[in-house]
C-alpha positions as a printed Julia matrix, in Angstrom:
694×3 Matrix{Float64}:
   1.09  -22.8   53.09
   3.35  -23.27  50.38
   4.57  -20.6   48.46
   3.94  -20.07  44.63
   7.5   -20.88  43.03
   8.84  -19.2   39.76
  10.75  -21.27  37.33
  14.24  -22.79  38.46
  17.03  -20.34  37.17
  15.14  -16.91  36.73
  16.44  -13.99  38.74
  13.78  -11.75  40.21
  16.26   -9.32  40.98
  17.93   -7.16  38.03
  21.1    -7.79  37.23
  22.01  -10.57  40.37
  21.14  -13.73  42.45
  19.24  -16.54  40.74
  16.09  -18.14  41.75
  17.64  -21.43  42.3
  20.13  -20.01  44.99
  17.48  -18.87  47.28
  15.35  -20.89  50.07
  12.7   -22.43  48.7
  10.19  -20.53  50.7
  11.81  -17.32  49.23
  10.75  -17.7   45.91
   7.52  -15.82  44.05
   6.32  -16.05  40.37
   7.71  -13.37  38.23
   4.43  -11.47  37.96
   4.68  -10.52  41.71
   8.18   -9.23  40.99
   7.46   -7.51  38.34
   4.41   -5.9   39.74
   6.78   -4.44  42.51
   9.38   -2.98  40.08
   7.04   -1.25  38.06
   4.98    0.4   41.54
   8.69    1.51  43.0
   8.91    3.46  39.92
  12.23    4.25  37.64
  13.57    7.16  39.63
  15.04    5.15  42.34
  18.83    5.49  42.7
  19.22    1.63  42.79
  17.63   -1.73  42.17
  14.55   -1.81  44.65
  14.0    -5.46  44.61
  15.56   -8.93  45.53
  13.24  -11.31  46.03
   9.5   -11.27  46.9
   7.29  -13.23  48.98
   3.25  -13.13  49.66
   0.47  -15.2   51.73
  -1.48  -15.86  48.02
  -2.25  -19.4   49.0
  -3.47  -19.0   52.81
  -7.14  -18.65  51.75
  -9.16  -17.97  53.84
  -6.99  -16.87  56.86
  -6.84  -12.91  58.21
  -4.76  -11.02  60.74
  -2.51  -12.07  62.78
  -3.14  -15.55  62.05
  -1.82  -15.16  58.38
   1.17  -12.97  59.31
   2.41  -15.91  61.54
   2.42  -17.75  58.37
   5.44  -15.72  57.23
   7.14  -14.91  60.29
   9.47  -17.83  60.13
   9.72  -17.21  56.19
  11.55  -13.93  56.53
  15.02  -12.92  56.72
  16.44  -10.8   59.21
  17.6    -8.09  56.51
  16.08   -4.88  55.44
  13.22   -4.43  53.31
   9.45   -2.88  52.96
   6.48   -4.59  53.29
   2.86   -4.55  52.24
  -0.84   -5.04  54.15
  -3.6    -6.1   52.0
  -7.01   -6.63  52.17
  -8.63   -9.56  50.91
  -9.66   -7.55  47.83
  -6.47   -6.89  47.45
  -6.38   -2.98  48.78
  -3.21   -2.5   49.78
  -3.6    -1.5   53.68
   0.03   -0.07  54.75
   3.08    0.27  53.05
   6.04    0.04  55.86
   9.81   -0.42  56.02
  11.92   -1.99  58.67
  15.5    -2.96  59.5
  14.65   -6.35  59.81
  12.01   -7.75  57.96
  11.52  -10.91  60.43
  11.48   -8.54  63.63
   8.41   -6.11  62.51
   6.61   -8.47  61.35
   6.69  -10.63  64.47
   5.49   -8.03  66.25
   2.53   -7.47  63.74
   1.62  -11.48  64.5
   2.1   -11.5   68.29
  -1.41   -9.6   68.48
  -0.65   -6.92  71.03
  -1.22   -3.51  69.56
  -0.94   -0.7   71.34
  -3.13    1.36  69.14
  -6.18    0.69  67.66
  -5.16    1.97  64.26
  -2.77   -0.82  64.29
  -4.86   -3.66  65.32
  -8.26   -2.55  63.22
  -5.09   -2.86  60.07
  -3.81   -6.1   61.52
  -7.34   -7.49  61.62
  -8.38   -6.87  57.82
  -5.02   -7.93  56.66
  -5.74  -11.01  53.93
  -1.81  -11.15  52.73
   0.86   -9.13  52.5
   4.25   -8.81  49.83
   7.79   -7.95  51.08
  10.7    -6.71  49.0
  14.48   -6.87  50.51
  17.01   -4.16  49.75
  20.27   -3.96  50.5
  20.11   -1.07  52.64
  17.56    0.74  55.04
  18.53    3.6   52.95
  17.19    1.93  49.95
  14.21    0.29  52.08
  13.4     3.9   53.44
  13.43    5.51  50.06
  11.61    2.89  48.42
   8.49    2.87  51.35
   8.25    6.11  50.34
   7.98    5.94  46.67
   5.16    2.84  47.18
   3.31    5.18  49.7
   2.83    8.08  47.03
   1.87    5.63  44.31
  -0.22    3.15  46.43
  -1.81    5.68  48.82
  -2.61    3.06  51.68
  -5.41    4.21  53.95
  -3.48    3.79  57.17
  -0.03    5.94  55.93
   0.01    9.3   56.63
  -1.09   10.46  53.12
   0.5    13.82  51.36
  -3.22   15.62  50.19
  -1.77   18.31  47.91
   1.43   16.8   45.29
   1.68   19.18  42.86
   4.59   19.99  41.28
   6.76   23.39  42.11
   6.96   26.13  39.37
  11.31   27.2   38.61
  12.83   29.75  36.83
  14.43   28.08  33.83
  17.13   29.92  31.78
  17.73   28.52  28.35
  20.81   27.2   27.14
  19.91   25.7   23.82
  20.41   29.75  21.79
  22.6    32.23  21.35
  19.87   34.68  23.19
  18.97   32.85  26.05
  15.48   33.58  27.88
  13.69   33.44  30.99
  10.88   31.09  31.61
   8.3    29.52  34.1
   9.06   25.9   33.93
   6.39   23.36  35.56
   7.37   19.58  35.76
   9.99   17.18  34.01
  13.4    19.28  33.04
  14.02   19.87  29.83
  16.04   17.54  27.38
  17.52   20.95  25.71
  18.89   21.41  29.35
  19.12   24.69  30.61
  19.66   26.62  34.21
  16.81   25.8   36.97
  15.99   27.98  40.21
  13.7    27.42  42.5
  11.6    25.97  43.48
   8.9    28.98  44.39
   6.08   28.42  46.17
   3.81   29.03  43.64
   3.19   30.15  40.05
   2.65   33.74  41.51
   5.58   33.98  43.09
   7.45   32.94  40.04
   5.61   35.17  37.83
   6.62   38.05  39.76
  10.0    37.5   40.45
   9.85   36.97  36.2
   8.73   40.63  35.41
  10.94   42.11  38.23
  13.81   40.28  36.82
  13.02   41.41  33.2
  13.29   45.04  34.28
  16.55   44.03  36.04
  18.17   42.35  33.38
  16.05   42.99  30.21
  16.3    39.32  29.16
  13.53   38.12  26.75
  10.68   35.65  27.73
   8.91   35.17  24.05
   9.57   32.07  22.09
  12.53   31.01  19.93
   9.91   30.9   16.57
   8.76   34.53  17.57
  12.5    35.54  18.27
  13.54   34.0   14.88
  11.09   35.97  12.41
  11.58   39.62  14.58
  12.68   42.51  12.31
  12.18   45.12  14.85
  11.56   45.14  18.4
   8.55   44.57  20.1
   6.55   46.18  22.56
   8.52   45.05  25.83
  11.83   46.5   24.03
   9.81   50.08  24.09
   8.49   49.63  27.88
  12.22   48.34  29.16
  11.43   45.07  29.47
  14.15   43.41  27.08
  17.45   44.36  25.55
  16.04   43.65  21.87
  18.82   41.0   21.34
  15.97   39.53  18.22
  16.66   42.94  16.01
  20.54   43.72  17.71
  19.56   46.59  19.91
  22.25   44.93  22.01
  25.69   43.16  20.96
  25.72   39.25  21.72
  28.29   40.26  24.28
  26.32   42.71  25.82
  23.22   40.22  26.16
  25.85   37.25  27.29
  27.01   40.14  30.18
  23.2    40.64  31.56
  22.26   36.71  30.82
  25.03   35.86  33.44
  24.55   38.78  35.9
  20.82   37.21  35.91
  22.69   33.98  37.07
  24.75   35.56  39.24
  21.59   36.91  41.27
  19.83   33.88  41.28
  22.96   31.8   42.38
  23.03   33.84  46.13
  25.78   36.76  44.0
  22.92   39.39  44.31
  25.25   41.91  46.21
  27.99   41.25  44.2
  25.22   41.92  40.91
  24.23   45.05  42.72
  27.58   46.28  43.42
  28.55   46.21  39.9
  25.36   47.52  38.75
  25.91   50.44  41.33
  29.44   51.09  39.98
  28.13   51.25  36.17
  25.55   53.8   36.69
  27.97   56.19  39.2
  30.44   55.97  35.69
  27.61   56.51  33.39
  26.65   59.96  35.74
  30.24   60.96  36.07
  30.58   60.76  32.21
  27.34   62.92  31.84
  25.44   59.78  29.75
  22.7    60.26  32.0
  20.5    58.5   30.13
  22.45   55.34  30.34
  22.59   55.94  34.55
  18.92   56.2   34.63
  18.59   52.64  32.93
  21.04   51.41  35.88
  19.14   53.08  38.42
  15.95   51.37  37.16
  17.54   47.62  37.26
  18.64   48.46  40.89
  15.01   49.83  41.82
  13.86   46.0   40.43
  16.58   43.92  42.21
  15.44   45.68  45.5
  11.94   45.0   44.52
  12.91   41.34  44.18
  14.12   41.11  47.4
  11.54   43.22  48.91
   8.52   41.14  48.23
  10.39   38.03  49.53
   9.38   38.54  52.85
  12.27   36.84  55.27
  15.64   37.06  53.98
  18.09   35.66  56.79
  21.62   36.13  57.15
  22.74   32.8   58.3
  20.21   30.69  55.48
  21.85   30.18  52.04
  19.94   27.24  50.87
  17.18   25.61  52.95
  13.56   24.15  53.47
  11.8    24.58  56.56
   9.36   22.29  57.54
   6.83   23.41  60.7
   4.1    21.0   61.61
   0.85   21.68  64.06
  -1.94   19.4   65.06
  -5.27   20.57  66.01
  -8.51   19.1   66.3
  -7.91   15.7   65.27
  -5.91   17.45  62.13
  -2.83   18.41  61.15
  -1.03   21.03  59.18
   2.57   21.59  58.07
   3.84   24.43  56.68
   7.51   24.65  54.31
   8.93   27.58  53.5
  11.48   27.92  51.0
  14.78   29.37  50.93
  17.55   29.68  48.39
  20.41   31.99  47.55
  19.84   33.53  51.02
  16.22   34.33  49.15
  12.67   33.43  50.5
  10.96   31.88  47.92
   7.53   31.23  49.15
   5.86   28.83  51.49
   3.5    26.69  51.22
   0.76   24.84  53.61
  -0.19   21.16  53.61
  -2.59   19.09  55.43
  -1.59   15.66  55.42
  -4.04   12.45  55.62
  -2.83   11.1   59.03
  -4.9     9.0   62.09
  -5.11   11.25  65.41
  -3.37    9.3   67.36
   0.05    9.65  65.71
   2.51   12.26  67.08
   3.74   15.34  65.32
   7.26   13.76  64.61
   5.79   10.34  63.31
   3.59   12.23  61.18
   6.17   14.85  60.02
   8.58   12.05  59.05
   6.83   10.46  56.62
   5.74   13.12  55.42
   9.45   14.4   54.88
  10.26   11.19  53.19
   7.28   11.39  50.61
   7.86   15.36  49.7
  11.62   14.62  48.48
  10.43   11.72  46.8
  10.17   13.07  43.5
  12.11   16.85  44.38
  15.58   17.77  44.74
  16.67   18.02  47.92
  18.34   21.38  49.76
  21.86   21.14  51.53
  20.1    21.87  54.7
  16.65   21.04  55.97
  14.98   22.68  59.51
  12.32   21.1   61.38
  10.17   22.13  64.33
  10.25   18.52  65.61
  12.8    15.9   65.74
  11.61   12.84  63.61
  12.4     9.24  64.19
  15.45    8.02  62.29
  16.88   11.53  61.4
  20.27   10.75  60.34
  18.58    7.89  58.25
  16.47    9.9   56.6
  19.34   12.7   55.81
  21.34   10.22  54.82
  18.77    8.9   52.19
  18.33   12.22  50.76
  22.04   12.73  50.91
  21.93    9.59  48.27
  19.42   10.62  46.01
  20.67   14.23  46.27
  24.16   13.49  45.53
  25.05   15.89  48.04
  25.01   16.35  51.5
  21.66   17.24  52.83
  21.89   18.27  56.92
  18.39   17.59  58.83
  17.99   19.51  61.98
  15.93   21.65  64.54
  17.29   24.94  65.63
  17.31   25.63  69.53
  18.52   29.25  69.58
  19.1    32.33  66.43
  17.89   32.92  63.37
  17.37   30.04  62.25
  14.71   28.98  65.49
  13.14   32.29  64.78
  12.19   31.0   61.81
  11.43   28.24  62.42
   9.12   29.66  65.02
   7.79   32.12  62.64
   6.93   28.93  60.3
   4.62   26.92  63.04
   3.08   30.39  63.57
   1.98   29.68  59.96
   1.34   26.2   60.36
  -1.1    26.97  63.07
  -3.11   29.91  61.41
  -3.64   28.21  58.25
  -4.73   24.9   60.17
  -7.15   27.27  62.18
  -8.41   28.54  58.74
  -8.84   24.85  57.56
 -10.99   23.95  60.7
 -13.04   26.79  60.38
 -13.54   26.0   56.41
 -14.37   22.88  57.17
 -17.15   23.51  60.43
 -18.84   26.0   57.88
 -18.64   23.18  55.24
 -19.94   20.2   57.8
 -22.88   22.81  58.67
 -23.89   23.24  55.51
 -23.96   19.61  54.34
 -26.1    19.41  57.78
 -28.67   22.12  56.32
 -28.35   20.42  52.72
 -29.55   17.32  54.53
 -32.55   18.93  56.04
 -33.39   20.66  53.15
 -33.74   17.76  50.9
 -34.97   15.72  53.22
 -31.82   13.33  53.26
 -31.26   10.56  56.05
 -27.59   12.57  56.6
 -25.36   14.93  55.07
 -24.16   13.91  52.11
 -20.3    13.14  51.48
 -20.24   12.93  47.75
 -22.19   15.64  45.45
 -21.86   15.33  41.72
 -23.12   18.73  39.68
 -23.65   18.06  35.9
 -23.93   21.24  33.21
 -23.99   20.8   29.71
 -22.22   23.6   27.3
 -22.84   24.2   23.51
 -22.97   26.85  20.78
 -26.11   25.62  18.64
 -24.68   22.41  19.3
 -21.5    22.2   18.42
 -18.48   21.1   20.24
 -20.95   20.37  23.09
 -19.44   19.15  26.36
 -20.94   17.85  29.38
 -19.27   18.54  33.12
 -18.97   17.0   36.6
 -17.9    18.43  39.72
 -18.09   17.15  42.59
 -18.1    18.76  46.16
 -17.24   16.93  49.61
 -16.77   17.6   53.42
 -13.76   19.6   52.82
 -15.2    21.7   49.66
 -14.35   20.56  45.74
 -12.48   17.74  45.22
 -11.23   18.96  41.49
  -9.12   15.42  40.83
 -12.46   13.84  40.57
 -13.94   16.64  38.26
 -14.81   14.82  35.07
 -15.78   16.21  31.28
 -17.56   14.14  28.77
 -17.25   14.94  25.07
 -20.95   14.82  23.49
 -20.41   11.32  20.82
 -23.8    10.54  19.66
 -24.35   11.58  16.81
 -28.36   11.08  17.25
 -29.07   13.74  19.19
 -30.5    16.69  17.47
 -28.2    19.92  17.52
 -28.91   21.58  21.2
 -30.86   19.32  22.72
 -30.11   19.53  26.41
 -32.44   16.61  27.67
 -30.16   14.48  25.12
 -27.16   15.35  26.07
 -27.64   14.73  29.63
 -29.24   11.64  29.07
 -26.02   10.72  27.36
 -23.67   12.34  30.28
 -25.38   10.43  32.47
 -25.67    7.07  31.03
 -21.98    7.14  30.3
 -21.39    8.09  33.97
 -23.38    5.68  35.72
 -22.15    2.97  33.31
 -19.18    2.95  34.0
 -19.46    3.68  37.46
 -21.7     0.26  37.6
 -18.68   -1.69  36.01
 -16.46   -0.51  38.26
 -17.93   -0.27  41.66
 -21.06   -1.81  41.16
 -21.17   -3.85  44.89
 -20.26   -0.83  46.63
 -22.54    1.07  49.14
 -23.33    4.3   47.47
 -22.1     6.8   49.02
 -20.64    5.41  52.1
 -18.34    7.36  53.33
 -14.9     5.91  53.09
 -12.95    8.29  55.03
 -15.58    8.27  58.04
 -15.01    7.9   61.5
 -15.25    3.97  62.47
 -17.36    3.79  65.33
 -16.17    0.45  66.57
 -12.76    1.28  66.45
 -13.13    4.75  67.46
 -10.42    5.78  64.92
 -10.51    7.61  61.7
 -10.37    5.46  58.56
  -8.17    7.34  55.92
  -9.72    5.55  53.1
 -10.23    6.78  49.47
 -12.85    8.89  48.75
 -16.21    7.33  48.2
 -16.64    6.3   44.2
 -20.7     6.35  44.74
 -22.53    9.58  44.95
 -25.26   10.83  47.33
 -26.44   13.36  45.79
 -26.55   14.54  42.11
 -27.49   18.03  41.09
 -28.93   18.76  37.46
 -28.76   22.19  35.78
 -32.27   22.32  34.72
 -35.34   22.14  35.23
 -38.32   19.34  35.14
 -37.65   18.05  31.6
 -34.18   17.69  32.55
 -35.15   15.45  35.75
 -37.66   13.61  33.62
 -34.62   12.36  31.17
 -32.46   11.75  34.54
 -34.72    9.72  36.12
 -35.43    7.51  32.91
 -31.91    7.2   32.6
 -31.38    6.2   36.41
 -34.49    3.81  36.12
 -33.3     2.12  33.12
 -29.77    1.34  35.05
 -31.51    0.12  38.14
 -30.19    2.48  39.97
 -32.82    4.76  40.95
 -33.47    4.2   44.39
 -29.3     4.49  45.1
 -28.84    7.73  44.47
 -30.65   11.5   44.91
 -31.42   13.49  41.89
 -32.11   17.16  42.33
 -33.2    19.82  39.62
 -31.97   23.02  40.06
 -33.7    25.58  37.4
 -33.34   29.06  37.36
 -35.99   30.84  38.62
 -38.22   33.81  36.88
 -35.78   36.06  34.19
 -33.13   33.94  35.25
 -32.62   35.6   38.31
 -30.27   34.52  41.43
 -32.14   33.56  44.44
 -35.21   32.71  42.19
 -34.13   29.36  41.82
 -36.65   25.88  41.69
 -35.72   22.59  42.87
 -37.45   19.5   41.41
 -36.85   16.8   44.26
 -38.78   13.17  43.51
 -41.86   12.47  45.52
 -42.29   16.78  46.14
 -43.63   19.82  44.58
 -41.63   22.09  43.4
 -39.99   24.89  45.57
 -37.57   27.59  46.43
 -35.85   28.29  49.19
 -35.58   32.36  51.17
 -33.34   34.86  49.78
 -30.85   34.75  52.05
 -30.75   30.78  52.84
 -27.02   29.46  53.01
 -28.2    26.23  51.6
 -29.36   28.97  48.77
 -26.08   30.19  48.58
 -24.29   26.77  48.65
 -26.35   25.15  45.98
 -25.74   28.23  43.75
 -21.91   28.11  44.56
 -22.15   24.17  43.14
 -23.86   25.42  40.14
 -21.66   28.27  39.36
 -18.94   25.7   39.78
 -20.13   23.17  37.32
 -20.84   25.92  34.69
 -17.48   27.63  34.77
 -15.9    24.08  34.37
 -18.26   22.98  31.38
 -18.02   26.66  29.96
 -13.79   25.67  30.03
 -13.98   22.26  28.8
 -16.37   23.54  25.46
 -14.05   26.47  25.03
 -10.78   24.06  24.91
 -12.49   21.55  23.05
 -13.65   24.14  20.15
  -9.75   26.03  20.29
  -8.9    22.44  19.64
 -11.56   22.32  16.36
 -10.46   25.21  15.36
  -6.93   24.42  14.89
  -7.59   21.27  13.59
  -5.2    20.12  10.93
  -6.57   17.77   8.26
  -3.69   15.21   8.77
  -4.59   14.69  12.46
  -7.54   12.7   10.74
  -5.18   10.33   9.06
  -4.08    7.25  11.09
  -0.67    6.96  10.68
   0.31   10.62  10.07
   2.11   11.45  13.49
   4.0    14.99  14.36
   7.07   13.83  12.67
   5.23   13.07   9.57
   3.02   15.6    9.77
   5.78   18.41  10.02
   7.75   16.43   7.21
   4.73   17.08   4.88
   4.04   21.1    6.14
   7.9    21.77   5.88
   7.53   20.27   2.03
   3.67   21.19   0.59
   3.36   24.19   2.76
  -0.52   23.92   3.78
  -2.72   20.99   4.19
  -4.84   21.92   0.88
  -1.39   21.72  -0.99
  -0.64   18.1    0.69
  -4.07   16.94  -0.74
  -3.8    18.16  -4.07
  -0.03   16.27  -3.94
   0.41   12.73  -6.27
   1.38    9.82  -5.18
   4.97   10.27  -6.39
   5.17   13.8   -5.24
   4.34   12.54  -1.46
   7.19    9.81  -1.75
  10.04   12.45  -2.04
   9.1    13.79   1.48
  11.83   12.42   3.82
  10.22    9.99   6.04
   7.06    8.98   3.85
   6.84    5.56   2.31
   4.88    4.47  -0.79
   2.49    2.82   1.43
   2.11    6.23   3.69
   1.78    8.1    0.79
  -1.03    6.17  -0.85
  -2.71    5.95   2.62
  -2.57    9.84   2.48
  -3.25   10.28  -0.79
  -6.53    7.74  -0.44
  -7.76    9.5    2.65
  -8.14   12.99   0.81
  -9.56   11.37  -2.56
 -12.22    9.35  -1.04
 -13.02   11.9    1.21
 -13.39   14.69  -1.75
């Protein structure tokens, strides 16, 4: 094999060591590099690559035989490297100390499980990237994982971000939000994170009767001229009208921080001492308003379950496998403060161990989150110190990774894999009821075997307009809502309300596409099966191909399906099934159109009944949402957003000046060119756009 070389002189590392002072066999084309830098992401705390190196021209070889290839190629430094498939799938992501020494052991052909030698064997190529560290190599196999999701990782399922408490700093009367996502440029105080949006939510309106700090927006602040209704229920201080002097508001805005800082017995103490002076200087009034904020701080603490004594600032993470599954459960604690807890069942083979499995799982969660000064675990991991000293480094502080043997902190600990294990018992039940019912769905329909993939369309209108057509789609383990699509209705052919239309449209569109872009695939094979060769479970994707898809509607609606289907060549592939509501559009009165079988309906009291209905109700709720955002969206529809060109800066330019959109179109030419920020040539362009159109 020789290696594909890049250009004599360019560095494929940022900011260091030229091509032409590597080995030979070191070098790669800068597309390869590239590629890697923009998959490790930006949020890395250093540069993530030095050189790369793949098995591009070894066509034709596989396995171990095209790992050997490399062997001798590698450096004994640190680094991550990636398995890929000859379609270029990417297989694993993995790090190691020494680059040279892992993957030797990949090419000597002894496995000892068959996870690892069924990923050896499809192995077409593979990339490397050296770091400077294992820190860096560690922290970098993690960031590839999330973005990549290989099929043989242990895969996070659920990656959602955490909800904070955000307290603003960019006014004179700061407020108390929710915050979801990326931090704010404006900056501002962030605590958390909570468990959920519940939990935050609460822990709001508890802290608003504690505090009386506002939550409405700076505009609705602004243009107050007397309070509003949560001034009158105790809710807010009324700092928008002056019911309260800016020092006044500045003393509860930093009490709040106090609280959520871990000072909430200092806060209470204080609080305490204000209302005893208010009573002993007969203002009773005044000392029921304390008494009230110390009712809410209690009621804070109250509903926060566990609140130890020796726990300032921690996560605990508590893992359980069962069944061929497993579930980990993290519970959150800050300011000596639970603050939820939350359950996740990773994507992992059965034949890795708790600790394997809850290490790389560690690893991925803090790849994108801040990290706590102090992290429990139910199991020791592999490379502990390595991985706390990782987090340490993207932290910026010290982050302490351990697993309690005796006190508070192993009771809860303990207390957390009592979780782990209930709500993994709840998931294998979930899913046994699920796999049964896919089982009858099968017989019912008279399917080979239970399906893996089911796609339910519904159409939603009002005499037409703003009509919107919407997928779900149900597996194994219930909906899977990141494949949920919606299809805004384009055609401008179809007559206003015509269902069979707009179907016909939905689905053309749909299988289309789906042709394009996984037209060799087996329909409906399921990806993430068990591999009865191998005896192992293949984490793969999940399948792109339906089995089955359900129509809202009845035999008209199958008639345009079918057409559709036939016209694609795809007919035979995939299942269609009617599902029209029965006599006065009654539940349980249902008829199914299946092709090749009379109509029918199924007993009252069927589960399959019951489950089909539960599909249906699904994919009308999330068409019903889609039409109802898409016509808010029409309804606040500014002229300008029609004009190509006009964006928000522009746009706001010409509000601030006309006033109204009307006023903008009745504007001249010259008039238009005194707005800051619009050109002659902008200004004809809008100008043009509202004179042709009138």
């Amino acid at each position: 094999m020789s290696p594909r070389h890049s250009d004599t002189g360019t560095s494929l590392r940022k900011g260091g060591k030229a091509a032409e002072d590597m080995p030979e066999a070191e070098l790669d084309d800068d597309e390869a590099a590239d590629e890697i830098v923009a998959a490790s992401g930006p949020d890395l705390p250093f540069t993530a690559i030095d050189w790369t190196a793949h098995a591009g021209d070894a066509d034709g070889m596989v396995g171990a035989e095209v790992i050997q290839t490399l062997v001798k190629r590698l450096p004994n430094a640190p680094g991550v490297y990636r398995m890929m498939n000859a379609a270029g799938d990417v297989l694993y992501v993995g790090k190691a100390r020494s680059l040279k020494k892992r993957v030797t052991n990949y090419a000597q052909g002894r496995f000892h499980t068959n996870r690892i030698g069924k990923m050896v064997r499809e192995t077409a190529t593979m990339e490397f990237v050296v770091t400077r560290t294992e820190i860096e190599a560690l922290l970098l196999e993690a960031n590839l994982i999330k973005r990549l999701r290989p099929r043989f990782n242990v895969l996070m399922r659920d990656d959602k971000s955490f909800p904070y408490i955000m307290l603003t700093s960019d006014h004179t009367a700061p407020g108390i939000y929710k915050h979801r996502g990326a931090r704010s440029r404006k900056g501002g105080d962030y605590f958390g994170p909570f468990a959920s949006a519940q939990a935050v939510g609460r822990t709001i309106n508890s802290l608003q009767r504690a505090f009386l700090l506002r939550s409405c927006t700076d505009s609705f602040f602004d243009n107050r001229t007397r309070p509003c209704l949560l001034f009158q229920i105790k809710r807010c201080a009324g700092p928008c009208t002056g019911e309260i002097s800016r020092e006044g508001y500045d003393e509860l805005v930093q009490e709040a921080k106090d609280f959520l800082s871990g000072r909430s017995q200092k806060v209470k103490t204080e609080i305490s001492g204000q209302m005893q002076q208010a009573a002993e200087d007969l203002d009773f009034e005044r000392a029921a308003i304390y008494r009230d904020r110390l009712a809410a701080l209690s009621h804070v603490q109250s509903h926060q379950g566990i609140n130890p004594q020796t726990i300032d600032e921690a996560d605990v993470f508590a893992i359980h496998q069962e069944g061929g599954q497993t579930g980990i459960q993290v519970f959150f604690f800050r300011t000596g403060q639970n603050w939820g807890n939350r359950a996740y069942f990773p994507k992992a083979d059965p034949s890795l161990e708790a600790a394997e499995v809850l290490g790389s799982f560690l690893a991925q969660f803090y790849d994108d989150k801040p990290s706590p000064r102090a992290i429990l675990l139910s199991h020791a991991v592999e490379e502990q110190e390595l991985l706390a000293e990782a987090l340490s480094t993207r932290a910026g502080h010290k982050v302490a990774i351990s697993v309690p043997q005796r006190g508070e902190k192993k009771d809860i600990v303990d207390h957390a894999v009592q979780n782990a294990r209930e709500a993994l018992g709840r998931r294998l039940a979930e899913t046994s009821t699920q796999a049964r019912l896919l089982e009858g769905f099968a017989q019912t329909f008279g399917l080979d075997k239970p399906p893996v993939r089911i796609e339910v369309y519904d159409n939603s209108h009002i005499m037409g307009t703003n009509a919107v057509g919407g997928m779900v789609v149900a597996g194994p383990e219930g909906f899977v809502k990141n494949q949920y699509r919606k299809f805004n209705i384009r055609s401008t052919d179809i007559t206003p309300g015509d269902d069979f239309g707009m179907m016909r449209e939905v689905m053309t569109r749909r299988f289309s596409r789906l042709l394009k872009e996984h037209g060799g695939d087996q329909p409906g094979a399921d990806e993430a099966a068990m591999d009865q060769d191998a005896g192992i479970e293949d984490t793969g994707a999940f399948p792109a191909w339906p089995d089955v898809i359900l129509i809202d509607g009845g035999q008209g609606q199958m008639t345009a399906v079918r057409a559709m289907l036939a016209e694609l060549g795809i007919e035979d592939r995939v299942v269609a099934i009617g599902v029209a509501k029965g006599q006065d559009r009654e539940a349980g009165r249902e008829r199914f159109f299946v092709r090749g079988k009379e109509s029918f309906s199924l007993p009252v009291r069927d589960p399959v009944l019951y489950f089909v209905q539960r599909l249906r109700d699904e994919a009308h709720r999330f068409a019903i949402g889609s039409h109802r955002a898409r016509r808010k969206k029409e309804m606040v529809k500014n002229p300008l957003d029609e004009i190509g060109g006009i964006g928000p800066s522009r746009k706001r330019a010409l509000l601030l000046a006309f006033g109204t959109a009307k006023a903008v179109s009745r504007a001249a030419v010259d008039d238009l060119m005194a707005v800051e920020g619009i050109s002659e040539s902008i200004a004809r362009l809008v100008y043009n756009h509202f004179h042709d159109n009138g």
